[in-house]
C-alpha positions in Angstrom: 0.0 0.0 0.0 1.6 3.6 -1.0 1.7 6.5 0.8 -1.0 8.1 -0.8 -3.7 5.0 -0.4 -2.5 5.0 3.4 -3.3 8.9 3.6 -6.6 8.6 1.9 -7.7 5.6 4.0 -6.4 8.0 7.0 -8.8 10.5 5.7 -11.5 8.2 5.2 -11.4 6.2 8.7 -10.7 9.5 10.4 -13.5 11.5 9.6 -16.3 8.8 10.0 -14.6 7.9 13.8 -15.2 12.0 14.3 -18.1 12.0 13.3 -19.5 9.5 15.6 -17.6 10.5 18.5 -20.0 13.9 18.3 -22.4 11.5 18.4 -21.6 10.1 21.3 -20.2 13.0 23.2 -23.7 14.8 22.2 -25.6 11.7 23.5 -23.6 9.8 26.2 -26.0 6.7 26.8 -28.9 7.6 25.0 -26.7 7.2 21.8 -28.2 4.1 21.3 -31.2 5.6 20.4 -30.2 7.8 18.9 -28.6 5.6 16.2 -32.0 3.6 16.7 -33.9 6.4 15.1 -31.0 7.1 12.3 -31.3 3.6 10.7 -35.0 3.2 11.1 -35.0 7.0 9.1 -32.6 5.7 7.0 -34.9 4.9 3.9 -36.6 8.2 4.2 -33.4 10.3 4.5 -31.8 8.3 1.2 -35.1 8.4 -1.2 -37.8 10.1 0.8 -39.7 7.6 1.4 -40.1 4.7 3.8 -38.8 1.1 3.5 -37.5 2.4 -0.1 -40.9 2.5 -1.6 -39.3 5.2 -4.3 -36.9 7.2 -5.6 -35.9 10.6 -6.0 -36.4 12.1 -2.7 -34.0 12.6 -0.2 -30.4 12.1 -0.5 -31.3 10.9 -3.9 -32.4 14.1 -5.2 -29.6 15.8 -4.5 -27.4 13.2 -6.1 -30.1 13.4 -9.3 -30.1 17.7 -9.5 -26.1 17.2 -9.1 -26.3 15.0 -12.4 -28.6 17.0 -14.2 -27.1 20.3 -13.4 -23.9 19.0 -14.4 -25.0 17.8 -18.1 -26.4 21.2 -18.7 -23.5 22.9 -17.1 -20.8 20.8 -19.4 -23.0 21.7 -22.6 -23.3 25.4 -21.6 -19.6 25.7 -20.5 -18.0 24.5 -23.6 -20.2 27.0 -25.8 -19.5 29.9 -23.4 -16.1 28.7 -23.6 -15.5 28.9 -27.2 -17.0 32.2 -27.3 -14.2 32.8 -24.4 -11.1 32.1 -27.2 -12.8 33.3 -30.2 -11.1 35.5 -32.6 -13.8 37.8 -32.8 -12.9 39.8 -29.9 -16.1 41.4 -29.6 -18.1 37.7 -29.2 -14.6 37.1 -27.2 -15.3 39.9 -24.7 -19.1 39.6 -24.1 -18.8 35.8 -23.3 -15.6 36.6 -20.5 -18.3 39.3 -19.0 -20.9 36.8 -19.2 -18.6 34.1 -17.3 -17.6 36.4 -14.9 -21.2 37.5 -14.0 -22.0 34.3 -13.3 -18.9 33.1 -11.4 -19.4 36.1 -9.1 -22.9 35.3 -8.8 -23.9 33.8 -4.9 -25.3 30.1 -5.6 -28.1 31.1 -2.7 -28.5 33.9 -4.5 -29.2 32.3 -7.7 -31.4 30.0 -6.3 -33.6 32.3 -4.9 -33.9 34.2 -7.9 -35.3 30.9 -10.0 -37.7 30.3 -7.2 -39.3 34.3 -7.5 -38.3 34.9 -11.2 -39.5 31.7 -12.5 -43.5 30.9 -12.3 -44.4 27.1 -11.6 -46.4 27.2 -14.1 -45.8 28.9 -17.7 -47.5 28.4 -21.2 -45.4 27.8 -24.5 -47.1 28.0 -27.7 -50.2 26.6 -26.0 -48.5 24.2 -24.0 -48.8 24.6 -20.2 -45.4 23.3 -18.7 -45.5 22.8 -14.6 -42.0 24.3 -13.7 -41.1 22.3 -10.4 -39.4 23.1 -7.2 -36.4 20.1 -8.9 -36.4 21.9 -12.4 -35.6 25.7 -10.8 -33.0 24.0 -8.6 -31.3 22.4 -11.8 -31.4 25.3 -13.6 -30.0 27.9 -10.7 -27.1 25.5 -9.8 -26.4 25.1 -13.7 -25.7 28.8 -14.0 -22.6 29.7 -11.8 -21.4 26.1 -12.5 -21.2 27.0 -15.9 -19.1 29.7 -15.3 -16.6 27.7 -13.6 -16.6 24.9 -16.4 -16.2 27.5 -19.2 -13.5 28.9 -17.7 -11.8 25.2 -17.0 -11.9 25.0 -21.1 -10.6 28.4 -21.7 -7.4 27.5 -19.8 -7.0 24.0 -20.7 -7.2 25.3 -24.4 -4.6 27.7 -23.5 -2.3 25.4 -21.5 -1.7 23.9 -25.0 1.5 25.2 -26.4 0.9 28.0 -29.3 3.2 25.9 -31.6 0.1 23.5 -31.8 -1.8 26.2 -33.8 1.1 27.8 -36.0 2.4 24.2 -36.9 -1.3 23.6 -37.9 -2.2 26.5 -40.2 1.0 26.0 -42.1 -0.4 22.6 -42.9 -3.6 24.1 -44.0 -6.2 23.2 -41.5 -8.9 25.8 -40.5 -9.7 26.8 -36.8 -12.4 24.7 -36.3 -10.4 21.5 -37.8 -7.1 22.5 -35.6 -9.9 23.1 -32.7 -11.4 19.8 -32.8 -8.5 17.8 -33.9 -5.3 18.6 -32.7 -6.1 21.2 -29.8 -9.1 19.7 -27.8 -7.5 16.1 -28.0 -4.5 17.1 -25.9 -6.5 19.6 -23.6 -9.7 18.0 -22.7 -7.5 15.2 -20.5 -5.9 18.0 -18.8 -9.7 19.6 -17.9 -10.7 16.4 -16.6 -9.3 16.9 -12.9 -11.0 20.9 -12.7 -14.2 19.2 -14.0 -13.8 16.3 -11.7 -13.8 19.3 -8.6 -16.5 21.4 -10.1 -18.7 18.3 -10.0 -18.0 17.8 -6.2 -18.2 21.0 -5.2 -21.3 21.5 -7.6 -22.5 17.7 -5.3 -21.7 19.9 -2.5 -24.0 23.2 -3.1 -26.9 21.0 -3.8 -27.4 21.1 -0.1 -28.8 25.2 -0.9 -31.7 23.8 -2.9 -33.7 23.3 0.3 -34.6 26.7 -0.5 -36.3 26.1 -3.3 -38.5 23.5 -1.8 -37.0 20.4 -3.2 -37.6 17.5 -1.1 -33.6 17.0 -0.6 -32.2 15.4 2.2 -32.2 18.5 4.5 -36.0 19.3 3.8 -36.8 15.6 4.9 -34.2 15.8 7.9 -36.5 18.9 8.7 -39.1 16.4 8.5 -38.0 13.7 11.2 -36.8 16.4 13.7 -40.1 17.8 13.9 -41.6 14.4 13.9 -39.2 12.4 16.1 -37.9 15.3 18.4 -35.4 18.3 18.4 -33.0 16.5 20.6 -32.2 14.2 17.4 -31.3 17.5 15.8 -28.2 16.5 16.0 -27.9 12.8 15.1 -29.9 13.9 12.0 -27.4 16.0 10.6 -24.5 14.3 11.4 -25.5 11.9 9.4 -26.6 14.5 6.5 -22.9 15.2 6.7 -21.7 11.9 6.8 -23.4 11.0 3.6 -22.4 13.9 1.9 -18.5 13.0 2.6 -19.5 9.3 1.7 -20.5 10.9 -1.7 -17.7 13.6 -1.8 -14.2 11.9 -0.2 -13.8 9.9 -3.2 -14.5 12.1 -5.8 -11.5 14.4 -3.9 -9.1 11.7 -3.9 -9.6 10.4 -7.0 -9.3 14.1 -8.7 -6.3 14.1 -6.7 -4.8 10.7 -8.0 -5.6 11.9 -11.6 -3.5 14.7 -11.1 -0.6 13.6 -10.2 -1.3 11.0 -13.0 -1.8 13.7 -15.4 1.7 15.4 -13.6 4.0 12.5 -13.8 3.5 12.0 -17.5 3.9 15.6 -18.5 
């Protein structure tokens, strides 16, 4: 075992043992029940519902808006981040202000514009279309994530050495051929780590779209503390937290591993 599998396993081991020694410094001897009422709330923390009846509630949800949000994030990103290295410096300029709009913009923010700005219910050429509580959550988080995606693909384009292009042109290619070809082939691998983070810490700010009256796993922890108790406040959240590091941890190492991959055979 290396150094860097021992650290991560460190890591790992460490933080769950934290985690439940809260628990029990929190609950002394009533952490038994405590941990009673954790797995018998299990189901409805994971899908929202009991005994795993469905999906898509719960921890769940926020796993599915991460998803979504991220599919319409990578599209959007890599057209903003053309626009970002055009040659047409006034397509060039509008898409950096848009990015940077956008990247400054506060994901609560965001999210509480979509749930004010946009109706639940709107018509489209005489089609009525029910916007949900999960839709304006995917489409607020999509919008600074974006941001952060184009400008991942601006720099990874750039990190590729100008030679590429000159070399590329002298053999007659157009941009969009030396683009799609030679350029995006040797940077896209070297994105892959800054997407890899993006898409945890875009897991991570699901836990905002509680706001926007998703039924995510904080709005049904909400639920069992006002149906079990306040003084499993607590208990509740810790394990909120714990799943969300379940979920997170090995995205991080593994963005880390690829990096150092992606170092050693530079």
């Amino acid at each position: 075992m290396n150094k860097d599998t021992t650290s991560a396993l460190l890591g790992f081991f460490g933080v769950i043992a934290a985690l439940f020694t809260i628990l029990f410094i929190t609950y002394g001897q009533a952490s038994g029940n405590a941990i009673d009422v954790l797995i018998s709330r299990s189901s409805q923390l994971l899908t929202g519902s009991s005994g795993f009846s469905s999906f898509g509630g719960g921890f769940s949800a926020n796993v599915i808006i991460s998803i979504f949000s991220m599919v319409i994030s990578l599209i959007a990103g890599f057209f903003l981040g053309g626009a970002m290295v055009s040659p047409n410096s006034l397509l060039r300029n509008a898409a950096v202000l848009i990015m940077n709009l956008l990247r400054s913009s506060p994901w609560l923010v965001v999210l509480y514009a979509m749930l004010y700005l946009l109706p639940f219910r709107m018509t489209i050429l005489g089609t009525s279309i029910f916007i949900s509580p999960f839709l304006k959550a995917v489409i607020g988080l999509s919008f600074p994530v974006t941001a952060y995606i184009a400008e991942g693909f601006r720099n990874g384009i750039r990190a590729v050495p100008d030679g590429q292009w000159e070399s590329a042109r002298a053999l007659g290619y157009r941009r969009g051929q030396i683009l799609r070809l030679i350029i995006l082939p040797q940077a896209l691998p070297m994105m892959l780590p800054n997407l890899m983070t993006t898409y945890a810490m875009l897991f991570i700010g699901t836990s905002l779209v509680v706001v926007t009256g998703t039924s995510d796993v904080l709005s049904i922890g909400k639920t069992v503390i006002a149906s079990d108790g306040d003084e499993y406040a607590t208990a509740i959240y810790l394990y909120i937290l714990l799943l969300f590091f379940l979920f997170a941890y090995p995205l991080a190492t593994w963005t880390r591993a690829l990096e150092r991959r992606l170092i050693k055979g530079k």
